[in-house]
GULUM-289035 format. One record per residue (C-alpha): x, y, z negated; residue in three letters; residue number from 0. Coordinates in Angstrom, 2 decimals, padded with zeros to 5 digits. Layout:
REM residues N
u;v;w;rest;nr
X;Y;Z;ALA;NUM
...
END
This chain:
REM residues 535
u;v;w;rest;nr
010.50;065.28;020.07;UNK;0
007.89;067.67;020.88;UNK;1
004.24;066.78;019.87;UNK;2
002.81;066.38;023.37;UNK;3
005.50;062.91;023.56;UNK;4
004.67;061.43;019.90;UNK;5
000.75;061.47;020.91;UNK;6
001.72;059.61;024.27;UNK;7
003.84;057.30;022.18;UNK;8
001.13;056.82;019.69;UNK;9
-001.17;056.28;022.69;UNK;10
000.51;053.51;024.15;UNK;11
001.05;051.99;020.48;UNK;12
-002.55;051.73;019.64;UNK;13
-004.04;048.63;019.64;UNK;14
-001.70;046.06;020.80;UNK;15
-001.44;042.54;019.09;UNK;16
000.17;039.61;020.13;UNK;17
000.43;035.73;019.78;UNK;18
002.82;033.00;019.69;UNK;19
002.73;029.66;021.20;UNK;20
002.14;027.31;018.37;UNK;21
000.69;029.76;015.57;UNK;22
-003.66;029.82;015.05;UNK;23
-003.29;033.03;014.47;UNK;24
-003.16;036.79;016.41;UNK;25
-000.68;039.46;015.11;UNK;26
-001.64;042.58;014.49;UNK;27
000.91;045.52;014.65;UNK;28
000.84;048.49;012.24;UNK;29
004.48;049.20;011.89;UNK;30
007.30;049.69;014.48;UNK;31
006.71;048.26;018.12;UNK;32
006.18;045.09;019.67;UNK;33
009.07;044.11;022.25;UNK;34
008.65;045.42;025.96;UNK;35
006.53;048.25;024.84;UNK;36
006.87;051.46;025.96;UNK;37
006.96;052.16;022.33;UNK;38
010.11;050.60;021.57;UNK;39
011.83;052.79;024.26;UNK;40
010.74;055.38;023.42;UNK;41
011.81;054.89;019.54;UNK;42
015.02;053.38;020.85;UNK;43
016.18;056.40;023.04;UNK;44
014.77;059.37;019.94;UNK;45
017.08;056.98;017.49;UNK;46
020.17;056.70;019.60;UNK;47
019.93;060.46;020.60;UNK;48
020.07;061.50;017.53;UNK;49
023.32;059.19;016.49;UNK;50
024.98;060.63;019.71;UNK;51
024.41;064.09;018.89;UNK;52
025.54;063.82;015.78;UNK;53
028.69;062.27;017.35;UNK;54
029.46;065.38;019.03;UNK;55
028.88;067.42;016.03;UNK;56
031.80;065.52;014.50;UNK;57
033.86;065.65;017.89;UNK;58
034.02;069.21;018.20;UNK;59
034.55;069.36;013.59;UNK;60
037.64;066.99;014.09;UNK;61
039.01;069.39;017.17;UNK;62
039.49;066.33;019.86;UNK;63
036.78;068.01;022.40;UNK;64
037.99;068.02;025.52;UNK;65
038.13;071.38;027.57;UNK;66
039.54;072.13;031.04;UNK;67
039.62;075.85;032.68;UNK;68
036.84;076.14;034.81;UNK;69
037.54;078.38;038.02;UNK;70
033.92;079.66;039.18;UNK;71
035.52;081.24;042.57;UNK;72
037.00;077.85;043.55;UNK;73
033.95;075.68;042.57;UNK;74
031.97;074.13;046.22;UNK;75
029.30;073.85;044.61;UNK;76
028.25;077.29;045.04;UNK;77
026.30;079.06;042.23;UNK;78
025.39;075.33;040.54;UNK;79
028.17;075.08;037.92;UNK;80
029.24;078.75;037.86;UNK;81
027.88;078.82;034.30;UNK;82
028.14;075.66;033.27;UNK;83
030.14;074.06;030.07;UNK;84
034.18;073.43;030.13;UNK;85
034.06;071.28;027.72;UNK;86
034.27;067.08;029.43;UNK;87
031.12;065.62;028.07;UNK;88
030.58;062.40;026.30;UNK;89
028.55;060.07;028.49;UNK;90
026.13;057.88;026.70;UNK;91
024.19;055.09;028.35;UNK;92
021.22;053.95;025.82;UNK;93
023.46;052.34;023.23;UNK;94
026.96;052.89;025.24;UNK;95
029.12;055.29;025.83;UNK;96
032.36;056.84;027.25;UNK;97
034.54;059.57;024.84;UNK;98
037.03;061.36;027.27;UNK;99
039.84;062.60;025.14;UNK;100
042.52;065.27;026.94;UNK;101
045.67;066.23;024.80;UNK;102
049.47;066.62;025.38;UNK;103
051.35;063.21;025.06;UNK;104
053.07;063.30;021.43;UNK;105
049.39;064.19;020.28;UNK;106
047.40;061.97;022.29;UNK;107
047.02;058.92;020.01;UNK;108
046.39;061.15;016.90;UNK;109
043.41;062.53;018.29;UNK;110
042.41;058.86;019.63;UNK;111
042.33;057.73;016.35;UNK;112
040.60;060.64;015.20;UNK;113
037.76;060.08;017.74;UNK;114
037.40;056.77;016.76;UNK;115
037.11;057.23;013.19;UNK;116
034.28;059.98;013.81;UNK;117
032.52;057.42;015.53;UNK;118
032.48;055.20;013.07;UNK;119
031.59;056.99;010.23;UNK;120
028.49;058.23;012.01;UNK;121
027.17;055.00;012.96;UNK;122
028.39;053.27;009.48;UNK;123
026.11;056.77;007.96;UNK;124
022.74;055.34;009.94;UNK;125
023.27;051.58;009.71;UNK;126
025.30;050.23;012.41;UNK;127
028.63;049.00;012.57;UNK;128
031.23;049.69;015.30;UNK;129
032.72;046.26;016.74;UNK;130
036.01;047.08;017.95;UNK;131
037.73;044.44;020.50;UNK;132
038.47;044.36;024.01;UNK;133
035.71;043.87;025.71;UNK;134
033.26;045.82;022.97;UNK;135
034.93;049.25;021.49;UNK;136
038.96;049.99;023.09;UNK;137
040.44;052.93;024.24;UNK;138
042.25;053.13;028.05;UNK;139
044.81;055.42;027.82;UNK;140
047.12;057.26;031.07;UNK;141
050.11;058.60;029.92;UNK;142
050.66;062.11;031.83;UNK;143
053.36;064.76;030.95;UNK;144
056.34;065.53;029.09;UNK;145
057.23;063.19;026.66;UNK;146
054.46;060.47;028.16;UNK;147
056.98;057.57;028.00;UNK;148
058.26;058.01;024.74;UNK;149
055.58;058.18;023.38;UNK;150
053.84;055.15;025.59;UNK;151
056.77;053.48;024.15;UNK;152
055.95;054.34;020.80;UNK;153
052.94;053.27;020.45;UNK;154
053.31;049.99;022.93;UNK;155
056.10;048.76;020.25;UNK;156
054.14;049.51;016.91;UNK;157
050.73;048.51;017.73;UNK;158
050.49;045.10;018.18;UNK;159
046.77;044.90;017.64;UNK;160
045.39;048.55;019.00;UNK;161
045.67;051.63;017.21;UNK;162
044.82;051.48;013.18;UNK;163
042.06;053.43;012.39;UNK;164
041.07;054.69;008.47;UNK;165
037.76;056.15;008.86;UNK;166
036.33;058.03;005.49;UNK;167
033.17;056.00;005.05;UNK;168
033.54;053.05;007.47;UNK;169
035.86;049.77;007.19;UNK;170
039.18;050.30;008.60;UNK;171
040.06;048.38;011.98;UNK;172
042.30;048.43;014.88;UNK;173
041.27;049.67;017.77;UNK;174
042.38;048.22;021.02;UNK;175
044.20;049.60;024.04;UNK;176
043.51;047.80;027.02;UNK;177
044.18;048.46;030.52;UNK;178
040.90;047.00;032.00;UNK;179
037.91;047.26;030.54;UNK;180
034.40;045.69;032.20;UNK;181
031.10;047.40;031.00;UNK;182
028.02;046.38;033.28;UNK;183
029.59;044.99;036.10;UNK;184
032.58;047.59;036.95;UNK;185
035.92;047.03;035.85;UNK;186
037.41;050.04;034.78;UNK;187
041.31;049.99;035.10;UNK;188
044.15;052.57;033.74;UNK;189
044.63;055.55;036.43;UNK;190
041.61;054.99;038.14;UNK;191
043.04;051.67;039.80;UNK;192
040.40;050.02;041.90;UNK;193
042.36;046.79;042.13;UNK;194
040.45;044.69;039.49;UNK;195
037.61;045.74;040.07;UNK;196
037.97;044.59;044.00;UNK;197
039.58;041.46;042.69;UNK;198
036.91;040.30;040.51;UNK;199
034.16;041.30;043.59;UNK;200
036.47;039.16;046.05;UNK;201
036.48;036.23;043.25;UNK;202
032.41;036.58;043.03;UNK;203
031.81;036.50;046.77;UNK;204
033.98;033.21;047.44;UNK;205
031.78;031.31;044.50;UNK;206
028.59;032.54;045.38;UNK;207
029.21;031.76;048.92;UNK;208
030.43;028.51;047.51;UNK;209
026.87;027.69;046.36;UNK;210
024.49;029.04;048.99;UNK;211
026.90;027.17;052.00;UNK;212
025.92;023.82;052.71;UNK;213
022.14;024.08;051.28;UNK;214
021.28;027.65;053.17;UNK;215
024.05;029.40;054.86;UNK;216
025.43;026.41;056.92;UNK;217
021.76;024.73;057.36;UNK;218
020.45;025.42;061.57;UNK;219
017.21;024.79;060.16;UNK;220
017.40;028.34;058.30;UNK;221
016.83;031.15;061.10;UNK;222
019.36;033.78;061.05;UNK;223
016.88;036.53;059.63;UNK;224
016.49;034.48;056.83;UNK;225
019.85;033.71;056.43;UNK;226
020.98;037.16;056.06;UNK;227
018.00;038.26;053.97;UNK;228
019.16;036.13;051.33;UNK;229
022.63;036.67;051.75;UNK;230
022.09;040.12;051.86;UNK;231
020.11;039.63;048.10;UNK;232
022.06;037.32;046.59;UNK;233
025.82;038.10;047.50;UNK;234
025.82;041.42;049.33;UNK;235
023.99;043.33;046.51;UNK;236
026.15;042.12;043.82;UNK;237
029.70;043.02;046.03;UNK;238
027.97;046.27;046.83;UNK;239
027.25;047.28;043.08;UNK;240
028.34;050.81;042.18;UNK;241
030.99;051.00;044.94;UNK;242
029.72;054.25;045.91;UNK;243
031.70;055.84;043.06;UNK;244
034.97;053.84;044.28;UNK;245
037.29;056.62;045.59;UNK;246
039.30;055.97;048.68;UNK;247
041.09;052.31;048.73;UNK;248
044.66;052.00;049.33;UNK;249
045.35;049.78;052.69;UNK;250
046.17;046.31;050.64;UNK;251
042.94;047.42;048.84;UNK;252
040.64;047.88;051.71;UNK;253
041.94;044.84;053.48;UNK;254
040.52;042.73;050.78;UNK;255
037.24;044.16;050.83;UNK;256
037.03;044.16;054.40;UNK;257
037.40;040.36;054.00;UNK;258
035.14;039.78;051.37;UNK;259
032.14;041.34;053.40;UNK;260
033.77;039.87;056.42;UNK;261
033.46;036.33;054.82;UNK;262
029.75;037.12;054.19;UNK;263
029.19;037.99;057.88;UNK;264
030.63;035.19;058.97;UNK;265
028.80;032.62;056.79;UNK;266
025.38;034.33;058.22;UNK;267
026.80;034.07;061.75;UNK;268
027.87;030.64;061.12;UNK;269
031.54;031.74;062.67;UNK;270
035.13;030.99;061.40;UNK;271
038.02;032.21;062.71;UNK;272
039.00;029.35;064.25;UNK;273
036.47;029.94;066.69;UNK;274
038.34;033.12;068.07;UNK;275
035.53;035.16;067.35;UNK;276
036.99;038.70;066.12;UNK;277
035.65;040.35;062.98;UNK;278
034.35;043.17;065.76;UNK;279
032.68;040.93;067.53;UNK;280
030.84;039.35;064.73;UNK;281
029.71;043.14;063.29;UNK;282
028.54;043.32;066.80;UNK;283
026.45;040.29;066.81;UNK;284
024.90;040.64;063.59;UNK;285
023.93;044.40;064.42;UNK;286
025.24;044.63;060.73;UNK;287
026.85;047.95;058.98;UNK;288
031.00;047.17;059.20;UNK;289
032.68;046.97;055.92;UNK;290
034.57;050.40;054.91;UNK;291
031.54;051.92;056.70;UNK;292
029.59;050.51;053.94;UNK;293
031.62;052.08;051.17;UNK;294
031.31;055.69;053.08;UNK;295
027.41;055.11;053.01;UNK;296
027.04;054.52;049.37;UNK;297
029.18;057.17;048.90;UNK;298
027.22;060.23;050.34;UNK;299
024.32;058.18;048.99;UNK;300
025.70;058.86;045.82;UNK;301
026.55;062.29;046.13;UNK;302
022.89;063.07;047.45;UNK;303
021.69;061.72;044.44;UNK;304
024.54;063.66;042.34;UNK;305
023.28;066.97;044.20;UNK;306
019.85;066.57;043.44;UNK;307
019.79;065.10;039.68;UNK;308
023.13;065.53;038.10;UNK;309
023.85;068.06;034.79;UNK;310
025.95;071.38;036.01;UNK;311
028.34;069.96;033.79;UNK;312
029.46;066.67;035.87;UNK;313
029.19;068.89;038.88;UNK;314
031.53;071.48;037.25;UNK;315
033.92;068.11;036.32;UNK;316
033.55;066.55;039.69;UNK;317
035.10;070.24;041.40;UNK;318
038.16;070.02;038.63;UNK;319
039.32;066.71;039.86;UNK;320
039.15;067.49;043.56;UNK;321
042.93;068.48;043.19;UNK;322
043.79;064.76;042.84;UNK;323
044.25;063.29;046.05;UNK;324
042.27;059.80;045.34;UNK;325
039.49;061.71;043.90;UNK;326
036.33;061.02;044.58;UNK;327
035.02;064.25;045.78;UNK;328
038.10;064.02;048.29;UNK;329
037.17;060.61;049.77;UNK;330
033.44;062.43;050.03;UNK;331
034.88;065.33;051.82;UNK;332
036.33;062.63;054.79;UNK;333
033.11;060.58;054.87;UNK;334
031.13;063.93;055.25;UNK;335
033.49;065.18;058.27;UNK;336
033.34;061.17;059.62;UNK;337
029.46;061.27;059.95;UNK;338
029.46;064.54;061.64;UNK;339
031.69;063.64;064.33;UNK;340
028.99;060.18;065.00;UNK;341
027.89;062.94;067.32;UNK;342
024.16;061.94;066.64;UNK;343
021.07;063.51;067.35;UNK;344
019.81;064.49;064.20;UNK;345
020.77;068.34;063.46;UNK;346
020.85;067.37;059.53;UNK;347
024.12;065.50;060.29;UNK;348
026.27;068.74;061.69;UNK;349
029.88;070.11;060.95;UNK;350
029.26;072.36;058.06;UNK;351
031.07;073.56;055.03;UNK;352
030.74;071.90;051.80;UNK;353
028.77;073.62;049.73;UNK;354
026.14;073.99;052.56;UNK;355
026.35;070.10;052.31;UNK;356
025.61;070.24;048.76;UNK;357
022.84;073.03;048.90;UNK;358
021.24;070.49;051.78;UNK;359
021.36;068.03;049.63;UNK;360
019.34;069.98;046.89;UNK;361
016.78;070.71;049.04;UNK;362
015.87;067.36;050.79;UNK;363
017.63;064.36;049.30;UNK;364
015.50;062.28;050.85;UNK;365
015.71;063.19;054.78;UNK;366
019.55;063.25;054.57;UNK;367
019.61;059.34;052.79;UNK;368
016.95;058.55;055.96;UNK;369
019.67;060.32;058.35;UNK;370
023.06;058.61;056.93;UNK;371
021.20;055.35;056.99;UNK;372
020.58;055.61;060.61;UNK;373
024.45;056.65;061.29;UNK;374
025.89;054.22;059.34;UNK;375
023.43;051.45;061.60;UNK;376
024.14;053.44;065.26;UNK;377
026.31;051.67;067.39;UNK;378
028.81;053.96;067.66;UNK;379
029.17;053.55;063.94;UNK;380
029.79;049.90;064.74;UNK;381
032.50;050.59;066.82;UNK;382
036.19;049.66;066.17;UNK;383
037.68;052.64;067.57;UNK;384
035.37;054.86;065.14;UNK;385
035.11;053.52;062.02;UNK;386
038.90;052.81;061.85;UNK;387
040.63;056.06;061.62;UNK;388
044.17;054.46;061.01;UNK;389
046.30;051.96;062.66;UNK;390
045.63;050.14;058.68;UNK;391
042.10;049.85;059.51;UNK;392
042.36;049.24;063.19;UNK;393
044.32;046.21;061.97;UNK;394
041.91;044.67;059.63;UNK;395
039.85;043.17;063.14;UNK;396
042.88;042.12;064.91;UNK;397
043.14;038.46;065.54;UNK;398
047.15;036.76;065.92;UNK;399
046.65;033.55;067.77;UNK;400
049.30;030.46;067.62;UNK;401
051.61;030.83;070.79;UNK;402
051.58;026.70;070.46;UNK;403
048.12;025.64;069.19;UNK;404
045.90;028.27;070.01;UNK;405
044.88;028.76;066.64;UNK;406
043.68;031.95;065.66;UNK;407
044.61;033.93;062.04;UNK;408
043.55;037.23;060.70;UNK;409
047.08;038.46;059.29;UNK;410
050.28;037.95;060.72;UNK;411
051.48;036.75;057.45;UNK;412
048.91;033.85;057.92;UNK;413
050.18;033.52;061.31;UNK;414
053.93;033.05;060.28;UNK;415
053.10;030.33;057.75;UNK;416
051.76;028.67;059.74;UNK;417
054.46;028.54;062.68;UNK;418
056.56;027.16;059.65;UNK;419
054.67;024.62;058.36;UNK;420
052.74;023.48;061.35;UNK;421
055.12;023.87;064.20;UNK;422
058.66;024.26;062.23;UNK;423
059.13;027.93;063.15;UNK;424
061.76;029.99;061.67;UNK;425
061.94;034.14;061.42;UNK;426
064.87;035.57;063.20;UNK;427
066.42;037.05;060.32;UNK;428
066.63;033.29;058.70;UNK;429
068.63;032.11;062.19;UNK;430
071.40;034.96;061.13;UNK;431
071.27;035.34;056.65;UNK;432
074.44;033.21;056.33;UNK;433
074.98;034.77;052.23;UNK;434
072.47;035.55;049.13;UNK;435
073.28;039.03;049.69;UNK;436
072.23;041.39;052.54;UNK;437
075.85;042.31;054.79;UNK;438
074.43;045.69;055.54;UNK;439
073.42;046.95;052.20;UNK;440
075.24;045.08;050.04;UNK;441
071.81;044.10;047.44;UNK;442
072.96;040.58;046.05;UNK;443
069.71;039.16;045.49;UNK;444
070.86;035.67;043.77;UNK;445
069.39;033.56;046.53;UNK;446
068.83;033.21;050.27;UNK;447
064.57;033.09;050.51;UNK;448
064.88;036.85;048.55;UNK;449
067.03;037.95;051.19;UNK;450
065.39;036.94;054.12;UNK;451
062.32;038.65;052.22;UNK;452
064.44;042.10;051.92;UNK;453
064.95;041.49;055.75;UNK;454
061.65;041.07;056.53;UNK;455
060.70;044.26;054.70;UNK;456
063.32;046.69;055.81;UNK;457
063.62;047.05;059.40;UNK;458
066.88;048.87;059.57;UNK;459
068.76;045.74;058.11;UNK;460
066.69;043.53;059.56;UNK;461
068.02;045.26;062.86;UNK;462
071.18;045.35;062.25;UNK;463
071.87;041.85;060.98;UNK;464
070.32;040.70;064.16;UNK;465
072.75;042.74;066.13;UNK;466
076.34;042.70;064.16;UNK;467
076.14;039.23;063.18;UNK;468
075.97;035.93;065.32;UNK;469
073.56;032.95;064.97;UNK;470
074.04;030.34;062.77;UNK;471
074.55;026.74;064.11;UNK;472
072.09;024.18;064.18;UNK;473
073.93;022.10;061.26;UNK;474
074.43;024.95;059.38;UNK;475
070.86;025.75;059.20;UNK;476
070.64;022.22;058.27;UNK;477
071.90;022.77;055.84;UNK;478
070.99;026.29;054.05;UNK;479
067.25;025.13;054.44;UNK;480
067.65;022.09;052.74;UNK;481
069.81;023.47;049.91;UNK;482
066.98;026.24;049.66;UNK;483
064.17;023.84;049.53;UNK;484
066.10;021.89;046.20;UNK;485
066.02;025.48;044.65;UNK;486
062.29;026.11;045.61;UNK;487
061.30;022.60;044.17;UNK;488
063.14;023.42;041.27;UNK;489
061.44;026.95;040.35;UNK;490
058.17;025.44;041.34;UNK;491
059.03;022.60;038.76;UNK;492
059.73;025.09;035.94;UNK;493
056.09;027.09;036.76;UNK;494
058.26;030.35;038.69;UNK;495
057.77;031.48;042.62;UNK;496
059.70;030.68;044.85;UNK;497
061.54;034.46;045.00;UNK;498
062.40;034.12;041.35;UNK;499
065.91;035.51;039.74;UNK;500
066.92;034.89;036.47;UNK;501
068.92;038.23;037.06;UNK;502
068.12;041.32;038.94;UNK;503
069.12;042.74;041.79;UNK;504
072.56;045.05;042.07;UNK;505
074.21;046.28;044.84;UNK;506
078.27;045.03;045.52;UNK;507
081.25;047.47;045.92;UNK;508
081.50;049.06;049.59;UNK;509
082.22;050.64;051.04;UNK;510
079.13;050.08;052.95;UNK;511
079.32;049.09;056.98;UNK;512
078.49;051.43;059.68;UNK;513
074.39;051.22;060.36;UNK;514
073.15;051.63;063.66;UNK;515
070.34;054.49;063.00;UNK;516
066.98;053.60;064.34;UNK;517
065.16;055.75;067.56;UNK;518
062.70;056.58;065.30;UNK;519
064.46;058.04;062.56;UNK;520
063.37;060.69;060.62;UNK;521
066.66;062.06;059.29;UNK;522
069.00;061.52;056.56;UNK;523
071.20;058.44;056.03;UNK;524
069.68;055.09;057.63;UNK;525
069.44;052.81;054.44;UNK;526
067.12;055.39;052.53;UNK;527
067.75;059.02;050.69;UNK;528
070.83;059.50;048.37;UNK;529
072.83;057.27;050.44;UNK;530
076.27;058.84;051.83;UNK;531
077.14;058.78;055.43;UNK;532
080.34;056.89;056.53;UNK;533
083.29;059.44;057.01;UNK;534
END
């Protein structure tokens, strides 16, 4: 620390005392800091930099630094990490931190445990002791390459309680490999998998709103501004958290956190979907920001931020992942090109390349948040028709009314259970299944619900047992659904689904029957690639 920052520190240490409640007399400090100084910080962060250094020091001894080739004709950031380092940094966090560790399969856990036993032996050296267990010190690991699942294998079936670790100075202990790890708020998964952490966010928004309904959200006597101010501080931030460095969600993905918000939106509104009102509609009446929009603002939020204050060296890491194509400097790429065709007024907003985007964010990080707020809160950016760019998205704010009732459900998978249990409605493909296997394919599936499943999810046999094969009788029906529903209460009554097999799937001896091709087919045999055509 350089002289000019101990004189500061001494500064703010001079003089301060202290009492507690119940004790006559006033304490004095002479050593070390009182809690909440600025003292303490500042001792806190000088203490823990040190350890961390001295981390990598051992890192790069024991050979398990990551490096990656660095291409500076290829980087978009322009001149910014032309000269910075290859190797992957360490990431520390006051006392926390993140070791990424890059090596060929068959050597991967070798230089896992070597990692961790550097670690240790630094911190046992000044004092501390490294607590190894799932949700304090593990290791996620992604298999990649030749030999990945042997060796996954191989370490899967002889560590039952993590890797074993022998550090020279430290205790020994077992360090575990997880496959979801939570570290202030985030759930980090195994190959960058953003379905826990969406689940958990989706599980906190359905209790909160739980709480704040009948007292504040579902109370007339609370005006709508105030309703949303406090949904918007007590539910919104907390879903919002840190999804700015979520990459692009898969469709299942972004359905859920379309509903989440969605859920949010309509407790302010004081809407359900019974009352017809579309999700579009209620986005509209709020004035509010729609979901996935939301993501794409705290996004290039992010990345203005990123531009303006991040090391050359995450820059330099964030240009070797853009290969991957859920990276997160792809996803930025889209939401860039998706503001600039708002078709706003402000220039700052235009169709440029991306490192012109990234120099512009350098040089007034500020302005551009101001101008991707106001997008993201135009109305054009409220619109269906924009902020959906795929027939996925367009179908998150579709509404499937009840041909009978009137009722009004956000899926059709909601719809269809409920035309079964409410009105006694049966799929097509149940009227014509007759056997537990499927007559065009030949997949025995064991029973007749995972059948009519495979129907519903493959259109071409779906179409073709509705075509080569007659209806089944009324009694007949009868009499499959009944001897269906003994089998459901049965699995239910041992703790399975209902689409449980004791035995998998195989396909019977053919040959196979002829399959009408469908209008829309691409090419190649009807029931899928490898499959032979009838001579």
């Amino acid at each position: 620390m350089s002289e000019h920052t101990l004189q500061i520190a001494a500064a703010l240490h001079r003089m301060t005392w202290f009492t507690t409640e119940g004790l006559p007399h006033v304490v004095g400090t002479s050593r070390g800091s009182q809690a909440g100084m600025s003292l303490a910080d500042v001792m806190f962060i000088a203490a823990a930099g040190r350890v961390a250094d001295k981390v990598a020091e051992g890192l790069a001894a024991a050979g398990v630094t990551a490096r990656l080739p660095h291409d500076a004709t290829a980087c978009l950031f322009g001149d910014v990490c032309v000269n910075a380092c290859r190797d992957v940094p360490h990431v520390y966090y006051v006392d926390d931190g993140a070791i990424p560790i890059v090596a060929p399969a068959k050597d991967l856990a070798v230089h896992i445990t070597r990692a961790a036993c550097v670690v240790a032996d630094v911190y046992f050296k000044y004092g501390f002791e490294l607590k190894a267990g799932p949700n304090k010190t593990a290791v996620l690991v992604q298999w990649r390459g030749d030999g990945a699942i042997t060796e996954q294998r191989r370490v899967q079936s002889g560590t039952r309680l993590g890797l074993r670790c022998q550090p020279a100075r430290a205790p020994p202990f077992d360090l575990p490999v997880v496959h979801v790890y939570k570290h202030l708020g985030t759930k980090t998964a195994v190959g960058s998998s953003m379905g826990p952490e969406v689940a958990f966010k989706e599980a906190m928004v359905y209790e909160d709103l739980r709480r704040l309904r009948k007292r504040v959200l579902a109370n007339p006597a609370v005006p709508l501004s105030d309703r949303a101010r406090i949904a918007q501080v007590a539910v919104l931030s907390r879903l919002l958290f840190q999804v700015g460095s979520w990459p692009k969600l898969t469709g299942s993905l972004a359905r859920r956190f379309h509903t989440a918000v969605m859920r949010v939106y309509r407790a302010v509104a004081g809407v359900n979907h019974e009352s017809g009102m579309t999700d579009a509609a209620v986005i509209e009446q709020l004035g509010a920001i729609a979901p996935l929009v939301v993501i794409r603002l705290a996004r290039v939020t992010l990345a203005v931020r990123v531009a303006s204050r991040a090391p050359a060296a995450l820059q330099a890491l964030l240009c070797q992942a853009r290969p991957c194509p859920r990276s997160w400097l792809r996803a930025l790429e889209e939401d860039l090109v998706w503001f600039a065709g708002l078709g706003g007024d402000d220039q700052r907003l235009r169709a440029q390349a991306f490192p012109l985007w990234w120099a512009a964010f350098r040089r007034e990080p500020q302005a551009y948040r101001r101008a991707f707020l106001a997008a993201a809160r135009s109305e054009p950016a409220r619109q269906t028709q924009i902020w959906a760019t795929s027939a996925a998205e367009r179908e998150l704010v579709e509404q499937h009314p009840c041909g009978q009732c009137g009722k009004v459900f956000a899926t059709r998978q909601a719809l269809a259970v409920h035309g079964f249990q409410a009105h006694g409605g049966s799929t097509a493909a149940r009227w014509h299944a007759r056997t537990p296997f499927c007559p065009v394919c030949l997949l025995e599936f064991h029973t007749r619900d995972r059948v009519i499943t495979h129907f519903s999810q493959s259109s071409v046999c779906r179409m073709n047992l509705l075509l080569n094969h007659p209806r089944l009788g009324a009694e007949e029906f009868e009499a499959l659904q009944t001897h269906a529903a003994e089998q459901v209460r049965a699995l239910r009554a041992s703790g399975r689904a209902r689409c449980y097999a004791a035995v998998p799937c195989l396909r019977l001896q053919g040959p196979l029957p002829l399959a009408v091709t469908p209008a829309t087919d691409p090419g190649g045999h009807p029931l899928g690639h490898g499959r032979r055509w009838h001579s």
